[in-house]
MARGU-203828 format. One line per 4 residues: number of its first residue (from 1); for each residue z, y, x of N, C-alpha, C, O, CB. Coordinates in Angstrom, 1 decimal, always signed. Glycine has a CB too. Example, Ala and Ser with C-alpha at 12.3 -4.5 7.8 and 13.67 -1.06 7.14 Angstrom:
2
1 = +7.8,-5.7,+13.2,+7.8,-4.5,+12.3,+7.8,-3.3,+13.2,+8.5,-3.3,+14.2,+9.0,-4.5,+11.3; +7.1,-2.2,+12.8,+7.1,-1.1,+13.7,+7.9,+0.0,+12.9,+8.0,+1.1,+13.4,+5.7,-0.6,+14.1 .
This chain:
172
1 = -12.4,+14.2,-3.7,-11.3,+13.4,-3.4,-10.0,+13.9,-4.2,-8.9,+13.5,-3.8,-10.9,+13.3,-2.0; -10.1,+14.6,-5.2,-9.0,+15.4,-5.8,-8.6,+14.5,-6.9,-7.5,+14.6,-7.5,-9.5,+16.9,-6.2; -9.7,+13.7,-7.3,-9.8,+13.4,-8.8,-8.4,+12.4,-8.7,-7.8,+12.7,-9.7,-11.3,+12.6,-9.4; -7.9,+11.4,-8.1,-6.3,+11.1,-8.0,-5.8,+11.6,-8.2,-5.1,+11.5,-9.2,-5.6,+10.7,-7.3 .
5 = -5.7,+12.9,-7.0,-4.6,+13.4,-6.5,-2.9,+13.4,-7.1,-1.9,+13.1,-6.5,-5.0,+14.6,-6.4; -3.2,+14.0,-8.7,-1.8,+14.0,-9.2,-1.3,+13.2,-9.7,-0.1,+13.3,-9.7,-1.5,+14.8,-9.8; -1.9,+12.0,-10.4,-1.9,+11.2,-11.1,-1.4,+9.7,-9.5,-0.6,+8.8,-9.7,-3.5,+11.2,-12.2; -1.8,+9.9,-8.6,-1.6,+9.3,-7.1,-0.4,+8.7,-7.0,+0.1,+7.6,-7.1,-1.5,+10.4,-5.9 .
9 = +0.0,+11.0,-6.8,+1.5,+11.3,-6.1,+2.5,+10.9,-7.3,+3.6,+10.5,-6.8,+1.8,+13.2,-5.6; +2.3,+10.8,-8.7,+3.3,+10.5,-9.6,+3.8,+9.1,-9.4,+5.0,+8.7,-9.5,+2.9,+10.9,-11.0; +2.6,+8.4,-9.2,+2.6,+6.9,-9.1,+3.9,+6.8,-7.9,+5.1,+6.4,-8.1,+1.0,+6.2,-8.6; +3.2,+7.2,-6.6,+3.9,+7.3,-5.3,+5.6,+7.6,-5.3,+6.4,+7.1,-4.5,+3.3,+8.5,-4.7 .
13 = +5.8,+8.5,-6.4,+6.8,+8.7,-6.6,+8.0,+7.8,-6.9,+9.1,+7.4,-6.4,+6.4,+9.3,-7.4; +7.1,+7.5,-8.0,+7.9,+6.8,-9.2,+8.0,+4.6,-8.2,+8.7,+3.6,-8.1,+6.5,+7.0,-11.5; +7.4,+5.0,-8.1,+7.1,+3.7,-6.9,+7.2,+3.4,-5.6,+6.8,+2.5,-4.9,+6.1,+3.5,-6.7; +8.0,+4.5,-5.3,+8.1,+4.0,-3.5,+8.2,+2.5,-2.9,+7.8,+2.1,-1.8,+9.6,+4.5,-2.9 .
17 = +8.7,+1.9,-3.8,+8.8,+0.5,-3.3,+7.0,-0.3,-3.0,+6.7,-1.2,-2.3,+9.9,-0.5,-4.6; +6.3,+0.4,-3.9,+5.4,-0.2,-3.2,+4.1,+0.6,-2.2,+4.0,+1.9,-2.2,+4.9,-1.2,-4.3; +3.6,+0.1,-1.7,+2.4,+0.5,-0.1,+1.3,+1.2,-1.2,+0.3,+0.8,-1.6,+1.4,-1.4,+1.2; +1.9,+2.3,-1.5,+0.9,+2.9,-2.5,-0.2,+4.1,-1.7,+0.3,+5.0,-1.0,+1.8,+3.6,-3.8 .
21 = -1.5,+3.9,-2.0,-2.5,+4.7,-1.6,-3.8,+5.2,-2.6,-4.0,+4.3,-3.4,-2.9,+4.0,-0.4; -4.3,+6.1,-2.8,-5.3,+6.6,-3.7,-6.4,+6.3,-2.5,-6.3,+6.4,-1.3,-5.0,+8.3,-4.3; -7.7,+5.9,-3.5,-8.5,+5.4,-3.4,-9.3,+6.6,-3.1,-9.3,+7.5,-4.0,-8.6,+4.4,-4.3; -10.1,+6.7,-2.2,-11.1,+8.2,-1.8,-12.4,+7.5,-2.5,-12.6,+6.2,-2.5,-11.4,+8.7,+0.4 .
25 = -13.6,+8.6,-3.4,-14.3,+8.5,-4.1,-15.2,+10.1,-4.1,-15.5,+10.5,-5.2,-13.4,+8.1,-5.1; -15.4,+10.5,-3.3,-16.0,+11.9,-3.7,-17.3,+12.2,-4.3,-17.7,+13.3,-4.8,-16.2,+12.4,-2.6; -17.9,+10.9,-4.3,-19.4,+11.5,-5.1,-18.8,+11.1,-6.6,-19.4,+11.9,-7.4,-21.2,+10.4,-4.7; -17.8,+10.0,-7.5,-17.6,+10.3,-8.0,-16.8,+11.2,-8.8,-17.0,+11.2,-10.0,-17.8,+9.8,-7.9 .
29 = -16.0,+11.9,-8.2,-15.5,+13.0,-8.5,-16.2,+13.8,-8.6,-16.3,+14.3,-9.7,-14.7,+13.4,-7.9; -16.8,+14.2,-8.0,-17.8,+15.6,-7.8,-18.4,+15.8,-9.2,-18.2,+16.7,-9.9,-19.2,+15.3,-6.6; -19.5,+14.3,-9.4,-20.6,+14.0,-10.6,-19.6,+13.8,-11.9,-20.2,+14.0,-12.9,-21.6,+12.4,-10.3; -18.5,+13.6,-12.0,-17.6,+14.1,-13.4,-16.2,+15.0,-13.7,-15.4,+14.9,-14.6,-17.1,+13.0,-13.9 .
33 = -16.2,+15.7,-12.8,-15.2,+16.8,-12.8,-14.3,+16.5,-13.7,-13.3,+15.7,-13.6,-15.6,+18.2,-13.1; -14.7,+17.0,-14.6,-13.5,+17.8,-15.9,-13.5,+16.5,-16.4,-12.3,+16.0,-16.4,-14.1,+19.3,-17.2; -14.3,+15.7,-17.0,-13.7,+14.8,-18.1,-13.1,+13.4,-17.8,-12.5,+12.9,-18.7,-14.8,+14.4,-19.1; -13.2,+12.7,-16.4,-12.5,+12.2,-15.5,-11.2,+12.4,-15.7,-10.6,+11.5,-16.2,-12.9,+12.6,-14.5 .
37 = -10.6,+13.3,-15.3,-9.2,+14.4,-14.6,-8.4,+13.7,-16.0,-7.3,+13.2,-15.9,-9.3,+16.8,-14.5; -9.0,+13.9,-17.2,-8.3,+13.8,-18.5,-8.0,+12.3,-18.9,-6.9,+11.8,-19.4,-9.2,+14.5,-19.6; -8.7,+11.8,-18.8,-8.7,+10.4,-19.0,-7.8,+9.9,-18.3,-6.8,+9.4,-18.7,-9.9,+9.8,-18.8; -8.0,+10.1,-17.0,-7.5,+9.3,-15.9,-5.3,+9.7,-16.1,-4.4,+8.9,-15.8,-8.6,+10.0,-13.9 .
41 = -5.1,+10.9,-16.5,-3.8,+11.1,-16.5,-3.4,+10.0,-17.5,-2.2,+9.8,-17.5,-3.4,+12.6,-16.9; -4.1,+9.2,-18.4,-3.2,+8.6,-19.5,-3.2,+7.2,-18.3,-2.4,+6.3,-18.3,-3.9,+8.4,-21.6; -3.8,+7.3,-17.7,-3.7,+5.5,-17.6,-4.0,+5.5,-15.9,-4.0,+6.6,-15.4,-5.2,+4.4,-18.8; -4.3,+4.6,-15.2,-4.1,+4.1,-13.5,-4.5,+2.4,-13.4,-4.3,+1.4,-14.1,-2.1,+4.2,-12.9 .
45 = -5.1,+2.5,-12.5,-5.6,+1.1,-12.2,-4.9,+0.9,-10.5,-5.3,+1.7,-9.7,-7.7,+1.1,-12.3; -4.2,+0.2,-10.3,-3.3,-0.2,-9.2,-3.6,-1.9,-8.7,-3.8,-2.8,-9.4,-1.9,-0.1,-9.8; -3.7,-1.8,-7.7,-4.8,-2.6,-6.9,-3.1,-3.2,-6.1,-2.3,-2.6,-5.4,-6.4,-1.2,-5.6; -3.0,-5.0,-6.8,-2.1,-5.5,-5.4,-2.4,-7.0,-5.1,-3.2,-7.8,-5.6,-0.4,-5.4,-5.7 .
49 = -1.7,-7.0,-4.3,-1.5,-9.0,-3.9,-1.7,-9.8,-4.8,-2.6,-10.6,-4.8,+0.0,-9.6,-3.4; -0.9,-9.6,-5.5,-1.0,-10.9,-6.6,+0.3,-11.9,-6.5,+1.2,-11.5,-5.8,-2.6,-12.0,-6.1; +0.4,-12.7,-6.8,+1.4,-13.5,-6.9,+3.1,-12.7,-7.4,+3.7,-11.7,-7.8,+1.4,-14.2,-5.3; +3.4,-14.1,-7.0,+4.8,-13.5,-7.3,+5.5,-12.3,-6.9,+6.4,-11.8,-7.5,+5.6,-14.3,-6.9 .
53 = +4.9,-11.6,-5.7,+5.3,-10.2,-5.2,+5.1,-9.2,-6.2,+6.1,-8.6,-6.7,+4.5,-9.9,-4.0; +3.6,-8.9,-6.6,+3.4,-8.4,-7.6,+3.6,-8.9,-9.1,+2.9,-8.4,-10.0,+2.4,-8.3,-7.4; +4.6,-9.7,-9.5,+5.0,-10.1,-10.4,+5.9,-8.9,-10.7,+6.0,-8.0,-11.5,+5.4,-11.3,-10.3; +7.0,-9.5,-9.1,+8.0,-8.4,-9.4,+8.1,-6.7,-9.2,+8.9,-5.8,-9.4,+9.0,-8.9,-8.7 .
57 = +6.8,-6.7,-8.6,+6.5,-5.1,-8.6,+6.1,-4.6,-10.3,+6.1,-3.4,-10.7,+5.0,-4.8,-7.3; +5.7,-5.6,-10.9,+5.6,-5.0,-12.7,+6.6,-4.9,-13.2,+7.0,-3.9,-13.6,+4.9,-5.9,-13.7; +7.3,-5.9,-13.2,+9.3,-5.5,-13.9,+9.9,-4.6,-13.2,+10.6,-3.8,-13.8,+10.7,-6.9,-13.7; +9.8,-4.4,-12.0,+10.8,-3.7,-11.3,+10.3,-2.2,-11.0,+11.2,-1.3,-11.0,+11.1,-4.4,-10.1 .
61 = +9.0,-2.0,-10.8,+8.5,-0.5,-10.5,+7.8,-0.2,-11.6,+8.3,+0.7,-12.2,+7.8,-0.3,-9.3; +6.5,-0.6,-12.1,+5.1,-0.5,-13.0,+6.0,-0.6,-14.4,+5.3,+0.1,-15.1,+3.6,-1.9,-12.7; +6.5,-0.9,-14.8,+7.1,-1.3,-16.6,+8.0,-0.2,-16.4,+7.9,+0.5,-17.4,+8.0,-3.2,-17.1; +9.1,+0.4,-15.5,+10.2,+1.7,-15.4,+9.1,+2.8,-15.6,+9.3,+3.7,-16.4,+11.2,+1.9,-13.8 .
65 = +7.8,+2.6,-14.7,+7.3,+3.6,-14.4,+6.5,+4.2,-15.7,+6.2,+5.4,-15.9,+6.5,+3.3,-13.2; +6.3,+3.2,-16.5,+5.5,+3.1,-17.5,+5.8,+3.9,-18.8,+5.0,+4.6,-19.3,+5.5,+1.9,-17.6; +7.5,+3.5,-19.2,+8.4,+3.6,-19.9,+8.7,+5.5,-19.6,+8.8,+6.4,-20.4,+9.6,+2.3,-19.5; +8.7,+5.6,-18.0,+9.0,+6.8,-17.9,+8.3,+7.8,-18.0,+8.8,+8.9,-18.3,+9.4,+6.9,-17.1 .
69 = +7.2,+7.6,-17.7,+5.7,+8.5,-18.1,+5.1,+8.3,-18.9,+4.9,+9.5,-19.2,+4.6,+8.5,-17.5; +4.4,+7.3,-20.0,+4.0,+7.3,-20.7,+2.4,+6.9,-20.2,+1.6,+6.5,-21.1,+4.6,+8.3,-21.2; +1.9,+7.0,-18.8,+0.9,+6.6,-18.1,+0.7,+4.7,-18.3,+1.6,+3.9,-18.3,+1.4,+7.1,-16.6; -0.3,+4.5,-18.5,-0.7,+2.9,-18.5,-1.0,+2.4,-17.3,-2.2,+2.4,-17.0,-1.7,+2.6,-19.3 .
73 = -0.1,+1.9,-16.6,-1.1,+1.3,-15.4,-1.8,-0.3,-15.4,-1.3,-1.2,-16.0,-0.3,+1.2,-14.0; -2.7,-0.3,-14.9,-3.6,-1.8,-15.3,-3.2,-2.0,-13.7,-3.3,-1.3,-12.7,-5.8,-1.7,-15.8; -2.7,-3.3,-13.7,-2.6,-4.3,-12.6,-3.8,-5.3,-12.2,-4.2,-6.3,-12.8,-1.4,-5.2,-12.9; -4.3,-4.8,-11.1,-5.5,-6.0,-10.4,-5.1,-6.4,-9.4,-4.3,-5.8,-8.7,-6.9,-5.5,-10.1 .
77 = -5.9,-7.7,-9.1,-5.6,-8.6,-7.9,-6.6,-9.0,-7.7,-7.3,-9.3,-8.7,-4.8,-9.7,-7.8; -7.4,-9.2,-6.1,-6.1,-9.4,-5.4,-6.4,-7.8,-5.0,-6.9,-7.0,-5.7,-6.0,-10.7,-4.2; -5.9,-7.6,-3.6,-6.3,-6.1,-2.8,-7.3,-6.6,-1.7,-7.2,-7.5,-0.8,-4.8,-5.1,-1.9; -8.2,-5.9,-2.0,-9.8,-6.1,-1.5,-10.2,-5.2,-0.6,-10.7,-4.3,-1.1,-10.8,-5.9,-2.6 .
81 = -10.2,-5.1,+0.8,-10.5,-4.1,+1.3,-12.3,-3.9,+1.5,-12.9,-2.8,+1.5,-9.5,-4.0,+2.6; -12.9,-5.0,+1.6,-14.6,-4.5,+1.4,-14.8,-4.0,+0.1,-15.3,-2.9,-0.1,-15.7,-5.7,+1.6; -14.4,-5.0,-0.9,-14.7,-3.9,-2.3,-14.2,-2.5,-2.3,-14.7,-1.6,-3.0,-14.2,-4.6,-3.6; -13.1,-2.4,-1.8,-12.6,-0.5,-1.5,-13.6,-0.2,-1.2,-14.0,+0.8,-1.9,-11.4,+0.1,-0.3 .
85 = -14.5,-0.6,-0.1,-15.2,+0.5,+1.3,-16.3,+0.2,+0.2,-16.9,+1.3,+0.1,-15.4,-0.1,+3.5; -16.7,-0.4,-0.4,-18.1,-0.6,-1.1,-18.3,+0.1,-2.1,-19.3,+0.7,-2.3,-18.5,-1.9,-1.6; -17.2,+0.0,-3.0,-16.8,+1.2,-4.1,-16.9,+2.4,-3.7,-17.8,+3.0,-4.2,-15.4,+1.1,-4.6; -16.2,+3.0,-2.9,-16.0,+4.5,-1.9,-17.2,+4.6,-2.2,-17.6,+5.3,-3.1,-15.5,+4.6,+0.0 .
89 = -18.3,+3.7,-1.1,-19.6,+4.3,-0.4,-20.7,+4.3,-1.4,-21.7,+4.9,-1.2,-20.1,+3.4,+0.9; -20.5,+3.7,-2.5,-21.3,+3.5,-3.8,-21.0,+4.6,-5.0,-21.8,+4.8,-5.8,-20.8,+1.9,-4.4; -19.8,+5.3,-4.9,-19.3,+6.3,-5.9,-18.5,+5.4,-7.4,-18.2,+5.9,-8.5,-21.0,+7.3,-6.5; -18.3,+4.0,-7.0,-17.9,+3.9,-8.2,-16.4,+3.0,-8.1,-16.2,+1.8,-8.4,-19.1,+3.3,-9.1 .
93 = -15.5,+4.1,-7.7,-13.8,+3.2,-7.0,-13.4,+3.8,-8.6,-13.5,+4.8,-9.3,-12.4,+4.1,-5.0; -12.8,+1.6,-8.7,-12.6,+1.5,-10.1,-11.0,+1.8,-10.0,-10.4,+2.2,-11.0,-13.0,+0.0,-10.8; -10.3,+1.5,-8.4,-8.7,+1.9,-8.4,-8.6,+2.8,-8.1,-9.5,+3.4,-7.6,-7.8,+1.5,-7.8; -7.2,+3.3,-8.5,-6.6,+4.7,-8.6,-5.4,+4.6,-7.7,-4.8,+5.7,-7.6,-6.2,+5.1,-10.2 .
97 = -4.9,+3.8,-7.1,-4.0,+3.4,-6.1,-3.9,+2.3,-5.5,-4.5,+1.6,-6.3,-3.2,+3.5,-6.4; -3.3,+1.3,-4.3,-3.5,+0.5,-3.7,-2.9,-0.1,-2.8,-2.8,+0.3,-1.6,-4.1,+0.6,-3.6; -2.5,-1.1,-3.3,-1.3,-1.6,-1.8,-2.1,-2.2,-0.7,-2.8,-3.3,-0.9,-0.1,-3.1,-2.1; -2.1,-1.5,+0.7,-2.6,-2.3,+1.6,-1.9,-2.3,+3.0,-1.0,-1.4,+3.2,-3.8,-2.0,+1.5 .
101 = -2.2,-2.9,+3.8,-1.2,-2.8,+4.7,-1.5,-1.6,+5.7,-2.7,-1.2,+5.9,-1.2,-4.2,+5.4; -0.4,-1.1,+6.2,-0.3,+0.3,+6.4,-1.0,+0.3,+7.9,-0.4,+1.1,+8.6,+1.4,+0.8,+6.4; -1.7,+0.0,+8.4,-2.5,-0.4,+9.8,-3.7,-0.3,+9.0,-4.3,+0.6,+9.5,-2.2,-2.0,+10.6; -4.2,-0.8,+8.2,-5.5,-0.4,+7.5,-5.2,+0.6,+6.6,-6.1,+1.0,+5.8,-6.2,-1.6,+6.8 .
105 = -4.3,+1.2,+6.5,-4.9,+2.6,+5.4,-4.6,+4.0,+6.8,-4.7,+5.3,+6.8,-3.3,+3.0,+3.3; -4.4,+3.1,+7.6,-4.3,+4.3,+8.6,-6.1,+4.4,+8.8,-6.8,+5.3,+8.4,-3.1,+3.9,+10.3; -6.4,+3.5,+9.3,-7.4,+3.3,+9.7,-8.7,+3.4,+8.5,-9.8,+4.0,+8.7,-7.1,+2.2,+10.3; -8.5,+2.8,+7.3,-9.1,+3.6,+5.9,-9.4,+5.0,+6.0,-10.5,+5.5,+5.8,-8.1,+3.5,+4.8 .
109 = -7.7,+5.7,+6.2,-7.9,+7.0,+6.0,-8.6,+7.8,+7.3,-9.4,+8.8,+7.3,-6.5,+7.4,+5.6; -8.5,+7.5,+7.8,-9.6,+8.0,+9.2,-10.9,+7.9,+8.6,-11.6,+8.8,+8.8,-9.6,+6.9,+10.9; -11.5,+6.9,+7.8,-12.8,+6.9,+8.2,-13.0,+7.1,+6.4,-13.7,+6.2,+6.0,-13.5,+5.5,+9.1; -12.6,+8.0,+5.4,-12.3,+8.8,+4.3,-12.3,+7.8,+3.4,-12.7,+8.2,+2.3,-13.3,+10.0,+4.0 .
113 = -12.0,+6.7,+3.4,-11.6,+5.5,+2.5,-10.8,+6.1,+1.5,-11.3,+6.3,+0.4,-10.9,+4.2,+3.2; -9.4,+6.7,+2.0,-8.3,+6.7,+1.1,-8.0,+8.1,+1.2,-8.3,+8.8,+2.2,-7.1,+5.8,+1.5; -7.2,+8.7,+0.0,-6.6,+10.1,+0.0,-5.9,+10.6,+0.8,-5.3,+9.7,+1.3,-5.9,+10.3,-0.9; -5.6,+11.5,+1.2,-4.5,+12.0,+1.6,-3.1,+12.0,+0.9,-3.5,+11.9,-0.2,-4.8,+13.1,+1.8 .
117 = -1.9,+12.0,+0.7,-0.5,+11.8,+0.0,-0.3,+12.9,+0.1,+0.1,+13.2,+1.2,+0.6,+10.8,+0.4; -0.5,+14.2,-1.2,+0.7,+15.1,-0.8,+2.0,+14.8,-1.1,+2.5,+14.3,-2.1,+0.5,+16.3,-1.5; +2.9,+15.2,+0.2,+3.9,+14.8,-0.1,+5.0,+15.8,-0.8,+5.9,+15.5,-1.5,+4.3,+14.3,+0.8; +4.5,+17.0,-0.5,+5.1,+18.1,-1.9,+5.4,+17.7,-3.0,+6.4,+18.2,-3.5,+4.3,+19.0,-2.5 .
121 = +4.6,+16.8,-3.6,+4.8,+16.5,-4.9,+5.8,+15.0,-4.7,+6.5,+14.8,-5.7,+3.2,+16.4,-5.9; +5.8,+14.0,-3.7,+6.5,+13.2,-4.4,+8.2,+13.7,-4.3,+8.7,+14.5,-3.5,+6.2,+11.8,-3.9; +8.9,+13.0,-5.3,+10.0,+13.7,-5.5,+11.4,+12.8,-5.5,+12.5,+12.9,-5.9,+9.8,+14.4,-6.8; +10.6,+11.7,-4.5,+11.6,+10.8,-4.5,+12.0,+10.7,-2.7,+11.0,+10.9,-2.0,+11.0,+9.3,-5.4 .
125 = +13.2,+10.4,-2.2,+13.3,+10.5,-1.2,+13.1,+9.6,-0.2,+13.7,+8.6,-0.4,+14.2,+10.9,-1.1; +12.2,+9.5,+1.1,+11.4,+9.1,+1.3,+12.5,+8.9,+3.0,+13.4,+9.6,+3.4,+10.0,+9.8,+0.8; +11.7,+7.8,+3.5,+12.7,+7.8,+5.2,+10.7,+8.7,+6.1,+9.5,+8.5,+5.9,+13.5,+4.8,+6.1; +11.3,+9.2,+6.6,+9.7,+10.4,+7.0,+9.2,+9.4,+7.4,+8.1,+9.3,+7.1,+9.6,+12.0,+8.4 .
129 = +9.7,+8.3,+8.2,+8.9,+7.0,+8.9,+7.9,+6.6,+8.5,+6.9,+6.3,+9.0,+9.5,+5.9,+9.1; +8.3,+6.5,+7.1,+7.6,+5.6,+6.6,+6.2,+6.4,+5.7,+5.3,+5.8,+5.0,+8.7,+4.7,+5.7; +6.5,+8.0,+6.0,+5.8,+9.0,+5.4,+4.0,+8.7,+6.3,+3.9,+9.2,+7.4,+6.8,+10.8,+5.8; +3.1,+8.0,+5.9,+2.1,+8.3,+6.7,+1.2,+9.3,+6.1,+1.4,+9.7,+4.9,+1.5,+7.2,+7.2 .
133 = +0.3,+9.5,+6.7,-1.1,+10.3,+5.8,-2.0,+9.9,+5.0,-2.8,+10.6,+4.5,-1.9,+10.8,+6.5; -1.8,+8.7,+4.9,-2.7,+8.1,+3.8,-1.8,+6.8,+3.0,-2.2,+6.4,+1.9,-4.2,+7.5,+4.5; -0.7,+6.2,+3.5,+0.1,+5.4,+3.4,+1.5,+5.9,+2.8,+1.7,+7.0,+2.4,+0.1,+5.0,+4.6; +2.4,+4.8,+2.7,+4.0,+5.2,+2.3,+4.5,+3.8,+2.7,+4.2,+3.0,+1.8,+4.4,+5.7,+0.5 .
137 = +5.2,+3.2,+3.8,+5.4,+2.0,+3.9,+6.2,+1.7,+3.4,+7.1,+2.6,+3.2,+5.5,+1.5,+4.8; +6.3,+0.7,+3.0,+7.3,-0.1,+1.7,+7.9,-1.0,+1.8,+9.1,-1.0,+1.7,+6.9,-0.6,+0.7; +7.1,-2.1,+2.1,+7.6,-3.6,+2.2,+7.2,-3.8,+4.0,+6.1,-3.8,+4.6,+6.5,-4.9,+0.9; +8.8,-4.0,+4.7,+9.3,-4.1,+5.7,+9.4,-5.9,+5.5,+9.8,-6.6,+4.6,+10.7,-3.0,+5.7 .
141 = +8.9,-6.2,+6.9,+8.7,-7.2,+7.8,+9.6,-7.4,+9.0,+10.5,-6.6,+9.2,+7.6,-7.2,+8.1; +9.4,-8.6,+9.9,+9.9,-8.7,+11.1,+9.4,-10.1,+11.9,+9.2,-11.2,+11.2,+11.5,-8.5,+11.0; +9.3,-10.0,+13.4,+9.1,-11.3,+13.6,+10.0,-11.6,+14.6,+10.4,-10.7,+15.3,+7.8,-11.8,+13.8; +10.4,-13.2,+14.6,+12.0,-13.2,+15.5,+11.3,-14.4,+16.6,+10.2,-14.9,+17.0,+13.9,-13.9,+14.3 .
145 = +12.3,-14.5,+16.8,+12.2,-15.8,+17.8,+13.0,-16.7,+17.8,+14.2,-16.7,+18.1,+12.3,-15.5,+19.1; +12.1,-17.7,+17.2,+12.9,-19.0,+16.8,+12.4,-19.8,+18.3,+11.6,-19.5,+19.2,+12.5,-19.8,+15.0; +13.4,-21.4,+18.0,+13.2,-22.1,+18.9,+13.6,-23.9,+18.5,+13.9,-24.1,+17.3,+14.1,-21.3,+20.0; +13.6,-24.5,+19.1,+13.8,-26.2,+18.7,+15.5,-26.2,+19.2,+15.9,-25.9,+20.3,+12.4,-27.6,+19.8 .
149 = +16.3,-26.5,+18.2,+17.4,-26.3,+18.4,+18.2,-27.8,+19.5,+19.1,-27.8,+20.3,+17.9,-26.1,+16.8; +17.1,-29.0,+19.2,+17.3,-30.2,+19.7,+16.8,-29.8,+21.0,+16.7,-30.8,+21.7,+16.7,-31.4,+19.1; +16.4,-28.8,+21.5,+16.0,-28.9,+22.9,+16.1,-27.7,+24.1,+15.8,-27.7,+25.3,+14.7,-29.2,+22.7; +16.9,-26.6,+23.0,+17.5,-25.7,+23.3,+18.8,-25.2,+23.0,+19.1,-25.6,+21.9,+16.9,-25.2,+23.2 .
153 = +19.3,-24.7,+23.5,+21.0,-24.0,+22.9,+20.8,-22.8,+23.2,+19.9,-22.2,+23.9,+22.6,-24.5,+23.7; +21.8,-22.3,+22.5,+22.3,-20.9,+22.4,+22.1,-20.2,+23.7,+21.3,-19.2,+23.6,+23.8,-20.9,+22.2; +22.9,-20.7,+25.2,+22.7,-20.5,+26.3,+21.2,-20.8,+27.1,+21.0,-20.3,+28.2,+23.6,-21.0,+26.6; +20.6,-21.4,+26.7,+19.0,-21.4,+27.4,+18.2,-21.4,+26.1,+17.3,-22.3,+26.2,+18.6,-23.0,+28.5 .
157 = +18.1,-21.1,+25.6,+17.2,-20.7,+24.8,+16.0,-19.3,+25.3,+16.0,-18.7,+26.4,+18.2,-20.4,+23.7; +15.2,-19.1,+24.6,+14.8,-17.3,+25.4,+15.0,-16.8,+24.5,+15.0,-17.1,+23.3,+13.3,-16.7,+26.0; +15.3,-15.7,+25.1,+16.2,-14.1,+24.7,+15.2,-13.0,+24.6,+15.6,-12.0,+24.1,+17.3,-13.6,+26.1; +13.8,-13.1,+24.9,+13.1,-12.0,+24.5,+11.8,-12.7,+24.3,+11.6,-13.9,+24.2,+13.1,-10.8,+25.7 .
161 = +10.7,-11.5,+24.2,+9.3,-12.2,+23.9,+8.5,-12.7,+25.2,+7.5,-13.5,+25.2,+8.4,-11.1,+23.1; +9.1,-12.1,+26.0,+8.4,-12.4,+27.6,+9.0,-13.8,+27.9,+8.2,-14.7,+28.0,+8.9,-11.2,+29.0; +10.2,-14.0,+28.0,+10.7,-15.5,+28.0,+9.7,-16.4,+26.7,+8.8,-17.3,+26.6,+12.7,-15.4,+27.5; +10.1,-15.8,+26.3,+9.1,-16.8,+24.5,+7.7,-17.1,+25.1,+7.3,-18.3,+25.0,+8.5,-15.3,+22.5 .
165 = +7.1,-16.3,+25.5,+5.4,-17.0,+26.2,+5.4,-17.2,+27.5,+4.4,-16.9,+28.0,+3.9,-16.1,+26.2; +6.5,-17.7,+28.3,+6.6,-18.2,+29.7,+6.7,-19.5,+29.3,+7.7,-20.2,+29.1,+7.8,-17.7,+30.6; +5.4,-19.8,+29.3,+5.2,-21.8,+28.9,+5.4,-22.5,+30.5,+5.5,-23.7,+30.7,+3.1,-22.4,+28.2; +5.5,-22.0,+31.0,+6.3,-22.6,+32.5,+8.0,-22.9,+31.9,+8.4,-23.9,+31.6,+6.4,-21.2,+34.2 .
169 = +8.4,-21.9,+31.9,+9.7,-22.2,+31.6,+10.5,-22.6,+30.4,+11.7,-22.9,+30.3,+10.0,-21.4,+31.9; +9.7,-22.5,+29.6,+9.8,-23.3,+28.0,+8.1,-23.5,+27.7,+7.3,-22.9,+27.1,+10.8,-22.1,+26.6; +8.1,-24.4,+28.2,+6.9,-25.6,+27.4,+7.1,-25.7,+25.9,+8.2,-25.5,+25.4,+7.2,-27.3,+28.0; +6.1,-25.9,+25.2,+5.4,-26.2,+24.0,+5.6,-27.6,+23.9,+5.1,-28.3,+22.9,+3.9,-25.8,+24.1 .
């Protein structure tokens, strides 16, 4: 599982903005040691969504990152989590990093899917929260509670999530 490792954490670095994780691979590491390690520092295969998200993750993180290291990263789509686990279990993980949602690389990394992150090496400052063990959360969500404005106001509306699924008291 080493054969990322540094080439990972630089990515990680230089990228916080995105859900970056190294792809665990141990039989192929093992079966190419040394000539692997060399290759792999010039260039990175980065595993995302697709669309317009990852549009702007190439201008904005992957093309700085690019410019700044001198590393090539190849952009694929979409993020595949059976082809991860099939790759892993087969010896032949074609990515070198990977956005996925941080609930499955928790859970990836439990079951040796994904690397570990040293975080020694990244060198960018990080909120610890978002520091996980196989993860780096990035892209921040939320869900609210909306409501039909024609049939509620300000004052009766519901105010929490327990009000929100009391279909007695606000019907559907």
């Amino acid at each position: 599982m080493k054969k990322f490792g540094f080439v990972k954490s630089v990515l990680v670095a230089s990228m916080v903005a995105a859900l970056s994780t190294g792809c665990g691979d141990d039989k192929k590491a093992e079966s190419t040691a040394g000539a692997t390690e060399t290759k792999d520092a010039g260039s990175l295969v980065f595993v995302d969504w697709g669309g317009t998200n990852t549009d702007a993750r190439i201008a904005q993180n992957i093309k700085p990152f690019e410019e700044q290291t001198g590393i090539k990263v190849t952009v694929v789509t979409p993020s595949d989590y059976a082809k991860l686990i099939a790759m892993v279990e087969n010896g032949t993980t074609e990515w070198d990093v990977m956005n996925c949602d941080a609930y499955w690389g928790v859970y990836a990394g439990a079951k040796g899917y994904l690397e570990p992150i040293d975080y020694k090496v990244v060198t960018e400052k990080l909120d610890k929260a978002v520091e996980l063990e196989h993860v780096v959360g990035a892209e921040v969500y939320d869900s609210v509670i909306s409501f039909n404005t024609s049939k509620y106001s300000d004052a009766n509306a519901p105010k929490s999530w327990q009000e929100f699924y009391d279909v007695e008291k606000f019907p559907r």
